[in-house]
C-alpha positions, 0 to 999 in steps of 0.5 A: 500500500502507498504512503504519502508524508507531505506538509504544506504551510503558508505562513510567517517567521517568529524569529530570524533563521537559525543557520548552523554547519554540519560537520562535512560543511552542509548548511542547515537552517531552522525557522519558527513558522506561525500559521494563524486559523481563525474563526467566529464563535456561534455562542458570543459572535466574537471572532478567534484565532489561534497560532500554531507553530512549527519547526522547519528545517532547510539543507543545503542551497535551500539553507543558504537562500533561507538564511540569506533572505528571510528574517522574523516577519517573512511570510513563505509558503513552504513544502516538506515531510514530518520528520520525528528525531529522537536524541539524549539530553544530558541527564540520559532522558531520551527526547523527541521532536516532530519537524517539517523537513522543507524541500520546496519554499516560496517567499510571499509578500513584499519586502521594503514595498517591493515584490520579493524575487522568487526563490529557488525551490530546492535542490531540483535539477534543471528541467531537461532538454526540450525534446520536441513535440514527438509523443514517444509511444 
């Protein structure tokens, strides 16, 4: 049976990206990401909302681009996958978090009254050669 683990969020940075090195030199880059539901109370009328945050976390070009151009306040659409790690505290307590590992992400919104230019959207290859307008079967 197939299994799908795919997330999609449309929303903004809480803090500045985290960006961190790993040891073989691999950027890495955490966000905070706020996404907002809101709606109207059928008791009072009064309209809710509630924040939601999440942790994601970018590798490589896409860690750059993160780190380069987004800061607390960005809006970005983001795509990725959950992601449960499990490590040791230092009192031997062993801990989980849950993330979104971001594999595609969209900057929104305007910087300086500006539009923002469009960011890469991950480590995707180039699109390949124009093959003509030949159907292959």
């Amino acid at each position: 049976m197939a299994s799908l683990n795919k997330t999609t969020l449309i929303g903004n940075l809480g803090t500045d990206p985290d960006v961190r090195y790993m040891p073989d030199g691999t950027p890495t880059a955490t966000v905070s990401l706020a996404t907002t539901d809101t709606w109207k109370d059928k008791a009072t009328g009064e309209r809710k909302e509630k924040t939601e945050w999440h942790r994601v976390v970018f590798f490589k070009g896409l860690a750059e681009v993160v780190g380069q151009y987004l800061k607390k306040g960005s809006q970005i659409y983001v795509e990725g996958k959950l992601r449960t790690r499990k490590w040791t505290d230092k009192d031997g307590i062993d801990r989980y978090t849950t993330e979104i590992v971001g594999r595609e992400m969209q900057m929104l919104g305007k910087k300086d009254g500006k539009d923002v230019p469009n960011a890469p959207k991950g480590d995707v290859p180039p699109p390949a050669a124009d093959e003509g307008d030949d159907i292959p079967f």
